[in-house]
DOKELO-138614 format. One record per residue: residue in one letter; x, y, z of N, C-alpha, C, O in turn. Coordinates in steps of 0.1 Angstrom, whole numbers. Layout:
BEGIN
+--------+-------+-------+-------+-------+-------+-------+-------+-------+-------+-------+-------+-------+
| residu |   n_x |   n_y |   n_z |  ca_x |  ca_y |  ca_z |   c_x |   c_y |   c_z |   o_x |   o_y |   o_z |
+--------+-------+-------+-------+-------+-------+-------+-------+-------+-------+-------+-------+-------+
|      A |     X |     Y |     Z |     X |     Y |     Z |     X |     Y |     Z |     X |     Y |     Z |
...
+--------+-------+-------+-------+-------+-------+-------+-------+-------+-------+-------+-------+-------+
***
This chain:
BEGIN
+--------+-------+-------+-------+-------+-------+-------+-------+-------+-------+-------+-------+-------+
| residu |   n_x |   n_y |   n_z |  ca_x |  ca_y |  ca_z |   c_x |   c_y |   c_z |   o_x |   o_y |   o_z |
+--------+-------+-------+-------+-------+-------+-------+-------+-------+-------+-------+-------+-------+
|      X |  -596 |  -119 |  -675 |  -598 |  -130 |  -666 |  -601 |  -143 |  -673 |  -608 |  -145 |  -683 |
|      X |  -595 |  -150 |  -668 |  -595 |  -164 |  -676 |  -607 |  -179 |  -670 |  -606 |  -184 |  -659 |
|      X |  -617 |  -181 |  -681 |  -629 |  -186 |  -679 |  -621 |  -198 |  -669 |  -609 |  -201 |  -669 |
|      X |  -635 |  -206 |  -662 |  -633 |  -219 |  -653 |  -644 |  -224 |  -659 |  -650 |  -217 |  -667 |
|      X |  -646 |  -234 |  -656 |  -654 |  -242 |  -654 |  -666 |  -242 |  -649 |  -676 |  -246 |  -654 |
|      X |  -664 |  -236 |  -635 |  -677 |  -229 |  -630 |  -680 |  -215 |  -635 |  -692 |  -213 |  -639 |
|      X |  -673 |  -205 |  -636 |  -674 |  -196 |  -640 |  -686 |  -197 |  -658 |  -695 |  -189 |  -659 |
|      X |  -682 |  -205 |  -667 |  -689 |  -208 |  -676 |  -703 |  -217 |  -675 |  -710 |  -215 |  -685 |
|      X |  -708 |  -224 |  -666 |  -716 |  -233 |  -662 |  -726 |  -219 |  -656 |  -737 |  -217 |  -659 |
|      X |  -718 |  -212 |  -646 |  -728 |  -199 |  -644 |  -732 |  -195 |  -652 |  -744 |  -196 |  -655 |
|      X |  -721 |  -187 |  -660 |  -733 |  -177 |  -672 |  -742 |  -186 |  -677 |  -752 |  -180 |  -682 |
|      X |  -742 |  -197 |  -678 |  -754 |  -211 |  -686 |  -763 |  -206 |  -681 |  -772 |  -198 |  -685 |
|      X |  -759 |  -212 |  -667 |  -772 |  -209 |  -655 |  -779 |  -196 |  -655 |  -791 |  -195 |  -652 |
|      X |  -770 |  -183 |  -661 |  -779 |  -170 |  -659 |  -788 |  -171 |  -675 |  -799 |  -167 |  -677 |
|      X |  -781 |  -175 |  -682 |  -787 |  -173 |  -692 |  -795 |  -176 |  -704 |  -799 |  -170 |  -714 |
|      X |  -797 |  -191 |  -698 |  -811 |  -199 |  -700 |  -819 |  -204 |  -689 |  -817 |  -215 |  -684 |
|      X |  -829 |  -195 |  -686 |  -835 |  -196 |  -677 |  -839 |  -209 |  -678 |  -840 |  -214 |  -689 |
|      X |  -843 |  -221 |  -665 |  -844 |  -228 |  -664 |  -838 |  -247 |  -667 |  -842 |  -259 |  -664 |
|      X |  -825 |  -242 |  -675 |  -815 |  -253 |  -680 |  -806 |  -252 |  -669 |  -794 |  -252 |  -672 |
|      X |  -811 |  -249 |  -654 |  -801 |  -249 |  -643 |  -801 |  -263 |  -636 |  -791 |  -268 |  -630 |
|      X |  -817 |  -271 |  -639 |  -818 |  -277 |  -633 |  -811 |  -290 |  -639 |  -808 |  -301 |  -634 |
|      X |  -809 |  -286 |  -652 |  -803 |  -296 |  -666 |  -790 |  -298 |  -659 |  -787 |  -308 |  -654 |
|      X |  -784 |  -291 |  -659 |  -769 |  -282 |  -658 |  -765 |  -290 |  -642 |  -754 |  -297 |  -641 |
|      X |  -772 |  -290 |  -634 |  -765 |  -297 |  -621 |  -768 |  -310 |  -612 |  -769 |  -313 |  -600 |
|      X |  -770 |  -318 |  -627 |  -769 |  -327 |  -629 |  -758 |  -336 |  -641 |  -757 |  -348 |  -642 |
|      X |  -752 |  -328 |  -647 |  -739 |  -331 |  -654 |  -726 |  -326 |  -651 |  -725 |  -314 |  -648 |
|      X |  -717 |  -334 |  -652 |  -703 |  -328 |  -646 |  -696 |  -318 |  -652 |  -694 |  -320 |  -664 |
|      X |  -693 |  -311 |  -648 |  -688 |  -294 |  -650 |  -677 |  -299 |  -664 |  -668 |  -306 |  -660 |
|      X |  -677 |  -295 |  -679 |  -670 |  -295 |  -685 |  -657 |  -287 |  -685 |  -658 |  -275 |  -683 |
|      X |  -643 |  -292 |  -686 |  -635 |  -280 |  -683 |  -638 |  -273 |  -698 |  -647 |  -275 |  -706 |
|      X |  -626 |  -263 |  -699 |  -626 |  -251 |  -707 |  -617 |  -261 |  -721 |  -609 |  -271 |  -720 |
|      X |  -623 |  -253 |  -734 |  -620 |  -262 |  -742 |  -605 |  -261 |  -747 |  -604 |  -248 |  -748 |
|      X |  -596 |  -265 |  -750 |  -583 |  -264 |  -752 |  -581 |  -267 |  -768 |  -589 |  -272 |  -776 |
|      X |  -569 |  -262 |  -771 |  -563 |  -262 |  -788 |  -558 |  -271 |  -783 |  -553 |  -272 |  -772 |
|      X |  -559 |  -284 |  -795 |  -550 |  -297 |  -798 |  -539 |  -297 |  -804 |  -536 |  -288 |  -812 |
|      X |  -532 |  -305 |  -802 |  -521 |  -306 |  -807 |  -517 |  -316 |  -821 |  -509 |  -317 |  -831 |
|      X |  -528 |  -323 |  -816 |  -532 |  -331 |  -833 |  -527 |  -325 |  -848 |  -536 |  -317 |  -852 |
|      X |  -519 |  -326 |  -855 |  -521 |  -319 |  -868 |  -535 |  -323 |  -875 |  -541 |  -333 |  -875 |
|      X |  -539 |  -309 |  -881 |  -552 |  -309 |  -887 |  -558 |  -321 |  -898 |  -569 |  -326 |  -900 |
|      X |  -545 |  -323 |  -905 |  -544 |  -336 |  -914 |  -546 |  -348 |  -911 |  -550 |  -356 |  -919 |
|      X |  -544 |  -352 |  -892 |  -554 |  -363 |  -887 |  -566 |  -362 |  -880 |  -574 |  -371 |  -878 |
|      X |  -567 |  -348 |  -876 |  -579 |  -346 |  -867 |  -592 |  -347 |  -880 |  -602 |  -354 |  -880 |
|      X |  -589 |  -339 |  -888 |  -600 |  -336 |  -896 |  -609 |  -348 |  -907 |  -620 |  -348 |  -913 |
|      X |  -598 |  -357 |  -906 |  -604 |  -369 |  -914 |  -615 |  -376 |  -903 |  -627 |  -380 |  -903 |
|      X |  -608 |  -376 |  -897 |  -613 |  -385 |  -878 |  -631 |  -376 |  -879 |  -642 |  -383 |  -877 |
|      X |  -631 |  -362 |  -881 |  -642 |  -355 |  -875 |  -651 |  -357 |  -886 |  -663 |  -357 |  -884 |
|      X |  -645 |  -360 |  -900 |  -657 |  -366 |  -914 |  -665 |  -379 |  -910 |  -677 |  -381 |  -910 |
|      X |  -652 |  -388 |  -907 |  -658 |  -402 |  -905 |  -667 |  -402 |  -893 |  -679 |  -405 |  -895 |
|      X |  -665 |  -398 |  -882 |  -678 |  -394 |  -876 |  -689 |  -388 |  -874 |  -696 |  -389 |  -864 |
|      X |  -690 |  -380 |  -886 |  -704 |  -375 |  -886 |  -712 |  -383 |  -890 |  -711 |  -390 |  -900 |
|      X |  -724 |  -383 |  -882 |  -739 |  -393 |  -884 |  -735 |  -410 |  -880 |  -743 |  -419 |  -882 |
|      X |  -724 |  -411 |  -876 |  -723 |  -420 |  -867 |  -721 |  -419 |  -856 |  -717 |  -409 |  -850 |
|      X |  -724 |  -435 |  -850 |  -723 |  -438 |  -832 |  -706 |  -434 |  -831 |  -697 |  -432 |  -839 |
|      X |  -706 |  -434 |  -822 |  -692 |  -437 |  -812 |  -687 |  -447 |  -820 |  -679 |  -448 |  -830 |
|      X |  -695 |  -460 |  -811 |  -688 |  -473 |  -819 |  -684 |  -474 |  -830 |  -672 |  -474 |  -831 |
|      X |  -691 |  -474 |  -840 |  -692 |  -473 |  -856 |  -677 |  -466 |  -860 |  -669 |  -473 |  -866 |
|      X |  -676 |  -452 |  -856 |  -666 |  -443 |  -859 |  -654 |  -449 |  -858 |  -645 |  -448 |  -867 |
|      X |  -653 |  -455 |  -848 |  -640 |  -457 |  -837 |  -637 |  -470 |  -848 |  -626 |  -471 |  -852 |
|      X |  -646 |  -480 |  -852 |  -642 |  -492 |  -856 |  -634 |  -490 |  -873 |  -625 |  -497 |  -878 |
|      X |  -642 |  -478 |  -880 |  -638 |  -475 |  -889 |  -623 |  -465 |  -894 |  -616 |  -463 |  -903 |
|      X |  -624 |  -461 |  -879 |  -611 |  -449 |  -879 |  -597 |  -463 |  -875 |  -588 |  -467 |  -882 |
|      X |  -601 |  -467 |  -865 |  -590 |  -481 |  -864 |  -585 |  -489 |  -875 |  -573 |  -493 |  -876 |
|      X |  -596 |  -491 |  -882 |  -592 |  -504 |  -893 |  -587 |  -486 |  -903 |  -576 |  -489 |  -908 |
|      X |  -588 |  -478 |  -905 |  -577 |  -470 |  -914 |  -568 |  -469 |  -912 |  -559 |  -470 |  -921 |
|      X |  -565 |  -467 |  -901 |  -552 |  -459 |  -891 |  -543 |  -473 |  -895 |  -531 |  -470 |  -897 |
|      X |  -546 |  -487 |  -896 |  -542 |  -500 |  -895 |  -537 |  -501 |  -908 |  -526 |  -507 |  -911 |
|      X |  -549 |  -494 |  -922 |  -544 |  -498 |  -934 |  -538 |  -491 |  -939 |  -533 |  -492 |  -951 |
|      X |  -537 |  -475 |  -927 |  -521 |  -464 |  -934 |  -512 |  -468 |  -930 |  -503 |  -464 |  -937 |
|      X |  -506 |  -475 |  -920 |  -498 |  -482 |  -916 |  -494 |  -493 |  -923 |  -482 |  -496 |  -921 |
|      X |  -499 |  -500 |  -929 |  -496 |  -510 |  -937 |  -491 |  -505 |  -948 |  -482 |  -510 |  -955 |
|      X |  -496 |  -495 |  -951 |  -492 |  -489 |  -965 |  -480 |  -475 |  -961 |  -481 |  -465 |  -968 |
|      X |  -474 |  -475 |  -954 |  -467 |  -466 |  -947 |  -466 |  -449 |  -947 |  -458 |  -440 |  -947 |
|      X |  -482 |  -450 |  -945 |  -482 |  -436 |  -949 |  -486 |  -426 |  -938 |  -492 |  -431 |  -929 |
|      X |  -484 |  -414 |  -935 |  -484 |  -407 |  -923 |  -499 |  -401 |  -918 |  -500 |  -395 |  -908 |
|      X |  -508 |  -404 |  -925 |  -519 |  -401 |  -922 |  -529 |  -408 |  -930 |  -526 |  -412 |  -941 |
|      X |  -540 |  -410 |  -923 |  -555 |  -417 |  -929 |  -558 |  -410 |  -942 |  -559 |  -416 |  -953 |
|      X |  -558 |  -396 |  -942 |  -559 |  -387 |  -950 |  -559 |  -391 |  -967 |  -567 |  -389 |  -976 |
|      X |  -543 |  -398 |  -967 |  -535 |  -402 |  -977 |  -542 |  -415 |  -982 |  -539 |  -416 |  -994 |
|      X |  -549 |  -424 |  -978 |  -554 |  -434 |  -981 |  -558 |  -432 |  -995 |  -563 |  -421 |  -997 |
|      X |  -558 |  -441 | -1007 |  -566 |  -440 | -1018 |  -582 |  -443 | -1011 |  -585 |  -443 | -1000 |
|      X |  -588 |  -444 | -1022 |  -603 |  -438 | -1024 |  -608 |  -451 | -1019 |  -614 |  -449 | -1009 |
|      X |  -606 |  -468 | -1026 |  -606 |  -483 | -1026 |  -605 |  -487 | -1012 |  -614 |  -495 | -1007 |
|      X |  -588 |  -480 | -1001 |  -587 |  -486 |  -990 |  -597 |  -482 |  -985 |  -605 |  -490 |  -981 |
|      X |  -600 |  -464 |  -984 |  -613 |  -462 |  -974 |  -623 |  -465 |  -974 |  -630 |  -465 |  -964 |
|      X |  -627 |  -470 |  -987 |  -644 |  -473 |  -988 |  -641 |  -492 |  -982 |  -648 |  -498 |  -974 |
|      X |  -628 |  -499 |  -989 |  -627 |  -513 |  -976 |  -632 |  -507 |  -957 |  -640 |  -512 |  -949 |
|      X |  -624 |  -495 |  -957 |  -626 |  -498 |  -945 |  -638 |  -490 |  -937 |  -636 |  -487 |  -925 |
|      X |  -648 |  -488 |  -942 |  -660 |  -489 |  -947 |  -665 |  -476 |  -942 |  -674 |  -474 |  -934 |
|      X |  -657 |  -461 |  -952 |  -660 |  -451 |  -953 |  -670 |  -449 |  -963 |  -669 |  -456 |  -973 |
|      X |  -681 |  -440 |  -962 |  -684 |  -438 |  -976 |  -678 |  -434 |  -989 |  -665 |  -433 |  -989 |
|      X |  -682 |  -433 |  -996 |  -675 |  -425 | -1009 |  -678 |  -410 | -1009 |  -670 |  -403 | -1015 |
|      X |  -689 |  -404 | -1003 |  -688 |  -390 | -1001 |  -679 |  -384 |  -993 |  -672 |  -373 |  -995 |
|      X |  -680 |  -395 |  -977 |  -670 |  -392 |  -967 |  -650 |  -392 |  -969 |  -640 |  -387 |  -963 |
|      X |  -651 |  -402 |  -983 |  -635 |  -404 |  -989 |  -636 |  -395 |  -997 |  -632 |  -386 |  -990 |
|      X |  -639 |  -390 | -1006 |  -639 |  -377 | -1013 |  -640 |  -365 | -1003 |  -632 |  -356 | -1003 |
|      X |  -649 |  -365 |  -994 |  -641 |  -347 |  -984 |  -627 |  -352 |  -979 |  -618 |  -344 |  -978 |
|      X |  -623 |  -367 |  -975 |  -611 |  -367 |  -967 |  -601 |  -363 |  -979 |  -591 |  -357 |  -976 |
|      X |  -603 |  -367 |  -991 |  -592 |  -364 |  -998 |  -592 |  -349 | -1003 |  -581 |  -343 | -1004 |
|      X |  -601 |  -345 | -1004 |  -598 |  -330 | -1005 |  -589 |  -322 |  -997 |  -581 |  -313 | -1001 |
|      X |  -592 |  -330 |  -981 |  -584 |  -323 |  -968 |  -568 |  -330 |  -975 |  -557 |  -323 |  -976 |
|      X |  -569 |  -343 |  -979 |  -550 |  -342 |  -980 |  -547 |  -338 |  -991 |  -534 |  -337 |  -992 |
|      X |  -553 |  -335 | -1000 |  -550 |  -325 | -1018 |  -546 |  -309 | -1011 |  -536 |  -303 | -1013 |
|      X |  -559 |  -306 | -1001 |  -552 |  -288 |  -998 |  -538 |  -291 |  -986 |  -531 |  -281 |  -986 |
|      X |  -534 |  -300 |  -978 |  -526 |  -301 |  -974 |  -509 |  -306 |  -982 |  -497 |  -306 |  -979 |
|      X |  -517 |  -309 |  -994 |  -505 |  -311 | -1006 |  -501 |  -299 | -1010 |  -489 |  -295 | -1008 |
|      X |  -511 |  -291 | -1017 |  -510 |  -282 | -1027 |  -507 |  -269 | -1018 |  -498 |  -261 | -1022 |
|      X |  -513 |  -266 | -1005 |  -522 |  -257 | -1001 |  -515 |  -256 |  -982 |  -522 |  -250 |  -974 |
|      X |  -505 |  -261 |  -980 |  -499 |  -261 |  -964 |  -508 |  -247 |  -957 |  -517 |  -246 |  -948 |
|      X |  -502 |  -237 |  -964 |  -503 |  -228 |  -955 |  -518 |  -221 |  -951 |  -521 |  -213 |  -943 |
|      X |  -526 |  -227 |  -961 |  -539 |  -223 |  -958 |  -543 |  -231 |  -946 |  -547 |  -224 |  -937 |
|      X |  -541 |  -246 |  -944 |  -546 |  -253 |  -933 |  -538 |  -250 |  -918 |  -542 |  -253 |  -907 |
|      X |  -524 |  -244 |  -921 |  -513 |  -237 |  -910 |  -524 |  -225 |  -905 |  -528 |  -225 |  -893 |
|      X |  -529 |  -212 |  -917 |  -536 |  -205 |  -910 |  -547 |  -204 |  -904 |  -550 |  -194 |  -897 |
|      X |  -554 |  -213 |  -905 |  -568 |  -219 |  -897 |  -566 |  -217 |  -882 |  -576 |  -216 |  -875 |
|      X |  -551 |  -216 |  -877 |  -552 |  -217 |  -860 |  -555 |  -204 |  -854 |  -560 |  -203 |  -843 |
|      X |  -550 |  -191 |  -864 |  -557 |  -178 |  -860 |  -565 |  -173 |  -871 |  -560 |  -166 |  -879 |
|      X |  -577 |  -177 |  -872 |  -588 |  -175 |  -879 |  -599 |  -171 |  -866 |  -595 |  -171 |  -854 |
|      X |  -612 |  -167 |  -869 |  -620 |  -162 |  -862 |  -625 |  -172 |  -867 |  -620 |  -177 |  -877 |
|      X |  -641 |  -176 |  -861 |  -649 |  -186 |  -860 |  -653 |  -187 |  -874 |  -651 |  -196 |  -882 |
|      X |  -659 |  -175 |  -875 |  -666 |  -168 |  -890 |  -658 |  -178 |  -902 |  -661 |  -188 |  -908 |
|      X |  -647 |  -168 |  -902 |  -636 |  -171 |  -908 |  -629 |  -186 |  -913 |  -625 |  -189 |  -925 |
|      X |  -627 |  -195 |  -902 |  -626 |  -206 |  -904 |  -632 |  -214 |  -906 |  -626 |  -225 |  -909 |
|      X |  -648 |  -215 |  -907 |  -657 |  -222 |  -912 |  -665 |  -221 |  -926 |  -671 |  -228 |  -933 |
|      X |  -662 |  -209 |  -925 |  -661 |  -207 |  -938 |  -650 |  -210 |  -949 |  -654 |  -213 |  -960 |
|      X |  -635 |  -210 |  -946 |  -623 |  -216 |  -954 |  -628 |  -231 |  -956 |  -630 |  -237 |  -966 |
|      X |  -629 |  -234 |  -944 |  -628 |  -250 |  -949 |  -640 |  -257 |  -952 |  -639 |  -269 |  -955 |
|      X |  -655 |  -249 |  -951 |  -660 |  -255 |  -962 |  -661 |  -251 |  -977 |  -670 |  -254 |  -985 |
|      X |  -651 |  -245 |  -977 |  -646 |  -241 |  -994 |  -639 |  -257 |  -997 |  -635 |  -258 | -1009 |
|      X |  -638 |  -266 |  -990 |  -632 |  -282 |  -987 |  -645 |  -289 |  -997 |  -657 |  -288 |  -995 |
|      X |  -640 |  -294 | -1007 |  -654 |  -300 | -1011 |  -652 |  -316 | -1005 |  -644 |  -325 | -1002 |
|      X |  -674 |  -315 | -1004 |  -674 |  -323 |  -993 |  -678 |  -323 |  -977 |  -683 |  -331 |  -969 |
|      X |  -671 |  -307 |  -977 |  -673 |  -301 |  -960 |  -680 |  -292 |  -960 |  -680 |  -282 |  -966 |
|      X |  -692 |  -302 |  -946 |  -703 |  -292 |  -945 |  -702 |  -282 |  -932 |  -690 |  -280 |  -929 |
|      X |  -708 |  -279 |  -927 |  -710 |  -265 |  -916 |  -707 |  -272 |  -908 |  -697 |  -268 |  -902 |
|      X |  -713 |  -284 |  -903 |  -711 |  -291 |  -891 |  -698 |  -295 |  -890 |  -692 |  -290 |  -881 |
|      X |  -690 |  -303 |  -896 |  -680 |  -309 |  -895 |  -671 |  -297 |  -897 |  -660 |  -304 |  -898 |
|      X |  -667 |  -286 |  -897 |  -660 |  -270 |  -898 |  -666 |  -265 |  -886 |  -659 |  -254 |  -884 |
|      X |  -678 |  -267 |  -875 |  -680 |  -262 |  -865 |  -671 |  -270 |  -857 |  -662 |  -264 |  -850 |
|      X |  -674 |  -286 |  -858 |  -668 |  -295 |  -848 |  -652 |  -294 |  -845 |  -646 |  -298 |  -835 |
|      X |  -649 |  -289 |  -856 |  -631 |  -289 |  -862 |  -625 |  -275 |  -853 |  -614 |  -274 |  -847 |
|      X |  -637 |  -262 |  -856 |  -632 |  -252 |  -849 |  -636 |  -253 |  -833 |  -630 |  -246 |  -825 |
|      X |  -644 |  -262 |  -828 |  -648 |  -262 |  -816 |  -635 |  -271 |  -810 |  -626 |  -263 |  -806 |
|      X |  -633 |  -281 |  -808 |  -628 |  -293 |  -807 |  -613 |  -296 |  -806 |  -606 |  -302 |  -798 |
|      X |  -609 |  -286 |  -825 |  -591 |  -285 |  -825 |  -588 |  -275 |  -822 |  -577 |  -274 |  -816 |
|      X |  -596 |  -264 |  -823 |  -586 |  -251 |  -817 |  -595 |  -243 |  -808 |  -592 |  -231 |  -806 |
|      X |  -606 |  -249 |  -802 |  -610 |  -243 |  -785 |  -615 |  -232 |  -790 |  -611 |  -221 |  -787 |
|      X |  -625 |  -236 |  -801 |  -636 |  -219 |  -801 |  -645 |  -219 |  -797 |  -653 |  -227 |  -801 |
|      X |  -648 |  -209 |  -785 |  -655 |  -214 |  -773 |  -672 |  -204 |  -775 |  -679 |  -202 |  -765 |
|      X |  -674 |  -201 |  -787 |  -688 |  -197 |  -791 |  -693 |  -196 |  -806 |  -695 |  -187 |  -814 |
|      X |  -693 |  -210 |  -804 |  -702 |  -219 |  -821 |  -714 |  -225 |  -812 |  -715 |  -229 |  -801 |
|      X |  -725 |  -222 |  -826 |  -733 |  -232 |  -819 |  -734 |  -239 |  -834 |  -730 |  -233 |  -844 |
|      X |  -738 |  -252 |  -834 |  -736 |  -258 |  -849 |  -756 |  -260 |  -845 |  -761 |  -267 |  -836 |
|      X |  -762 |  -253 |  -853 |  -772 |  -255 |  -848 |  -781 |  -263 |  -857 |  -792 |  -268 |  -855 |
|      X |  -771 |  -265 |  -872 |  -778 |  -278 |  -878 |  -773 |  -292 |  -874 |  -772 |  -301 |  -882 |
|      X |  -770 |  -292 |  -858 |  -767 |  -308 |  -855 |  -781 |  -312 |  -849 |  -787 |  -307 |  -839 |
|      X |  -785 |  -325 |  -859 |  -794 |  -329 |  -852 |  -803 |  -330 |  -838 |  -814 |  -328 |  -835 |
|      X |  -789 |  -334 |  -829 |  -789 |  -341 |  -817 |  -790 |  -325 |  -808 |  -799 |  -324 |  -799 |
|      X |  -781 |  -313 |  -810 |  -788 |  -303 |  -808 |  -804 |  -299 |  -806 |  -810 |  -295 |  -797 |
|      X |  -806 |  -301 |  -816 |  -818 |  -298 |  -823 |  -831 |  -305 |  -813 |  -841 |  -300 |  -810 |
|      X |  -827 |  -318 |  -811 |  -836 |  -326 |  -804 |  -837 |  -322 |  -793 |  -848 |  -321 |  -788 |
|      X |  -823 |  -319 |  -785 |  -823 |  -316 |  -769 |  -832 |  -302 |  -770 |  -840 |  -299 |  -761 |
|      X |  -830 |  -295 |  -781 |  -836 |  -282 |  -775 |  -854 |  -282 |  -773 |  -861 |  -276 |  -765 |
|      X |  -859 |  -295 |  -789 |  -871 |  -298 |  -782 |  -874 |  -303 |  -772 |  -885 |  -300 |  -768 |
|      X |  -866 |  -311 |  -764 |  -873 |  -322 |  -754 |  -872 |  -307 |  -743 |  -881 |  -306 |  -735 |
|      X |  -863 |  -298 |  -743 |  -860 |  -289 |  -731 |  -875 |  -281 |  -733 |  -882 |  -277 |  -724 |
|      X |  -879 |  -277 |  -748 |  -889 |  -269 |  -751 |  -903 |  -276 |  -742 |  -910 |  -270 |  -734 |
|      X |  -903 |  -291 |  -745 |  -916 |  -297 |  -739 |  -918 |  -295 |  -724 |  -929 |  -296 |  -719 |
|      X |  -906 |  -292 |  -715 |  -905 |  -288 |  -701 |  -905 |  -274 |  -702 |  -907 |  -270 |  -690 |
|      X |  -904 |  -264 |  -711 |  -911 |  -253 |  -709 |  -899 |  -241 |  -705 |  -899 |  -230 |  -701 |
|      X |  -884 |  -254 |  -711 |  -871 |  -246 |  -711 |  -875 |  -245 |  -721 |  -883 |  -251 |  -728 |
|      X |  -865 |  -229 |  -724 |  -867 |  -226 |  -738 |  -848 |  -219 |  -739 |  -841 |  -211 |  -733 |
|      X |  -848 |  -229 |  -749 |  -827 |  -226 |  -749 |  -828 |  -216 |  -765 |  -833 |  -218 |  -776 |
|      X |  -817 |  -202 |  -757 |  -817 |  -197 |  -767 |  -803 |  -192 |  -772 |  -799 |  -181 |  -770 |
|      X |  -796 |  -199 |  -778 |  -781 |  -199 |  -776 |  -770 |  -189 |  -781 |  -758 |  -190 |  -780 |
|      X |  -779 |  -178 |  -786 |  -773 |  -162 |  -787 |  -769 |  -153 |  -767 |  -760 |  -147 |  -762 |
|      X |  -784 |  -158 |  -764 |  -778 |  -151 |  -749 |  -765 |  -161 |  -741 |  -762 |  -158 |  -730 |
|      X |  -759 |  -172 |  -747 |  -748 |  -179 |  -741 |  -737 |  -177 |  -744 |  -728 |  -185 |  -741 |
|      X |  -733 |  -164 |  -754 |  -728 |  -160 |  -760 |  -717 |  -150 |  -745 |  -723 |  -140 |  -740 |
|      X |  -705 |  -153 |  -741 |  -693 |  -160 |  -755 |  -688 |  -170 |  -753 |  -676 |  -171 |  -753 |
|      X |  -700 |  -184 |  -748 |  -699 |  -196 |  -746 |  -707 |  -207 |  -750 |  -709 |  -218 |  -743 |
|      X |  -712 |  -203 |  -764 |  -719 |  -212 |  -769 |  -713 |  -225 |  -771 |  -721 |  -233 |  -769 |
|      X |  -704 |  -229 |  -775 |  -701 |  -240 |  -771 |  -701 |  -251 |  -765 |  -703 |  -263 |  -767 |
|      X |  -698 |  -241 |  -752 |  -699 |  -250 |  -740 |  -715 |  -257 |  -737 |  -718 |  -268 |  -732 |
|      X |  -727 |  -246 |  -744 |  -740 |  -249 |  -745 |  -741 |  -262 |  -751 |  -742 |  -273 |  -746 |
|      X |  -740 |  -257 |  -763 |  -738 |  -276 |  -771 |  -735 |  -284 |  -767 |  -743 |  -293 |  -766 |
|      X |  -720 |  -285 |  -759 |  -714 |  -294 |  -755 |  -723 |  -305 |  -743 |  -725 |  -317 |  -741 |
|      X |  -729 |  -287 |  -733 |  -735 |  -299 |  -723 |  -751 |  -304 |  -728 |  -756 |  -312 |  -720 |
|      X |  -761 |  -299 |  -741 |  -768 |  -304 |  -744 |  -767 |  -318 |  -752 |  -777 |  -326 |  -755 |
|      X |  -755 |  -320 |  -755 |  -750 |  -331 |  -757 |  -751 |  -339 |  -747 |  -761 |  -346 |  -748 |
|      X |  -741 |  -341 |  -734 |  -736 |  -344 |  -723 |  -756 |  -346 |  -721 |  -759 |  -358 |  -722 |
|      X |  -763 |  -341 |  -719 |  -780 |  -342 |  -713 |  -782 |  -353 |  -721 |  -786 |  -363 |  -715 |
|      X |  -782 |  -355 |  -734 |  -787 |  -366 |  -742 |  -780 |  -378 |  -739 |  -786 |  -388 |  -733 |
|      X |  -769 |  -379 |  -741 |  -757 |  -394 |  -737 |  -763 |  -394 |  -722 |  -768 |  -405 |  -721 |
|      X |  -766 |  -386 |  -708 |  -769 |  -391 |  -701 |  -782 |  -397 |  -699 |  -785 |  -404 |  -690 |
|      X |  -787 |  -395 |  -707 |  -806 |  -399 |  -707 |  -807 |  -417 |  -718 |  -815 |  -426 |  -719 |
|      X |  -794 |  -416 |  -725 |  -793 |  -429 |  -730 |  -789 |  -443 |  -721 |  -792 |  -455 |  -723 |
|      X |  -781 |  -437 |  -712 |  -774 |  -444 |  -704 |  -784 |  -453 |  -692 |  -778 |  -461 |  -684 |
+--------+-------+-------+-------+-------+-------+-------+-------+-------+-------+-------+-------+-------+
***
């Protein structure tokens, strides 16, 4: 049977006691889908965003996208080391992206087989990526190819929601959300962006 939306929002509801009251107050996430993105753009996109805002990301991924275009090249990926740090990547963050387009040079079919990989499996290949850590290989298997029970449990912002839920005397435990941890994340995320707003 093929999960819904409600149908996953329930098991939440059965299986963190008390995050019901969290939960129906945010809008029902649908089910996560495989992208169509080639990995060679998605995956630079998910470096440059780590430990930044939205804004920040988006301003940085634009002015790339702008100076592989100028330089006619088919992905951000491909940028030398000089354009991305102009366009004001780190130098750790340009060193994992180039890694990602060295194994897509050398190495096609390794990043081809990542779409039937198991969670395990895939996060572990690509942080064989130097440069790539746990989180940015959770976000990549969550995100591009719809793995619908990761918890990345070294994301900060995780981490925080689960205290503030702890100080209300929720206690989130994201093995029993299992085989939709994801979707957990996702909406303890979704709890934080609405509490900023």
């Amino acid at each position: 049977m093929q999960s819904t939306a409600q149908s996953i929002k329930q098991h939440l509801i059965d299986t963190q006691p008390g995050f019901d009251l969290v939960l129906l107050q945010l809008p029902e996430r649908a089910p996560l889908k495989p992208s169509n993105t080639p990995v060679i753009d998605a995956l630079p996109r998910i470096i440059i965003r780590q430990m930044l805002s939205l804004k920040a990301s988006a301003t940085i991924i634009e002015r790339a996208e702008q100076a592989a275009q100028s330089l006619d090249l088919q992905s951000i990926a491909y940028l030398p080391t000089d354009s991305l740090l102009n366009c004001g990547v780190s130098r750790t963050k340009a060193s994992a992206i180039q890694s990602v387009a060295h194994c897509q040079k050398t190495e096609p079919e390794r990043i081809a087989n990542w779409a039937s990989m198991t969670s395990e499996a895939l996060v572990s290949d690509v942080t064989k990526l130097k440069g790539i850590g746990s989180w940015t290989a959770s976000i990549l298997a969550m995100f591009h190819f719809a793995h619908e029970n990761l918890f990345p449990i070294q994301d900060s912002s995780l981490r925080k929601a689960i205290s503030q839920l702890k100080d209300q005397d929720v206690y989130i435990i994201p093995e029993r959300a299992t085989p939709y941890r994801s979707y957990l994340a996702c909406y303890l995320w979704d709890m934080l962006d609405q509490a900023r707003r």
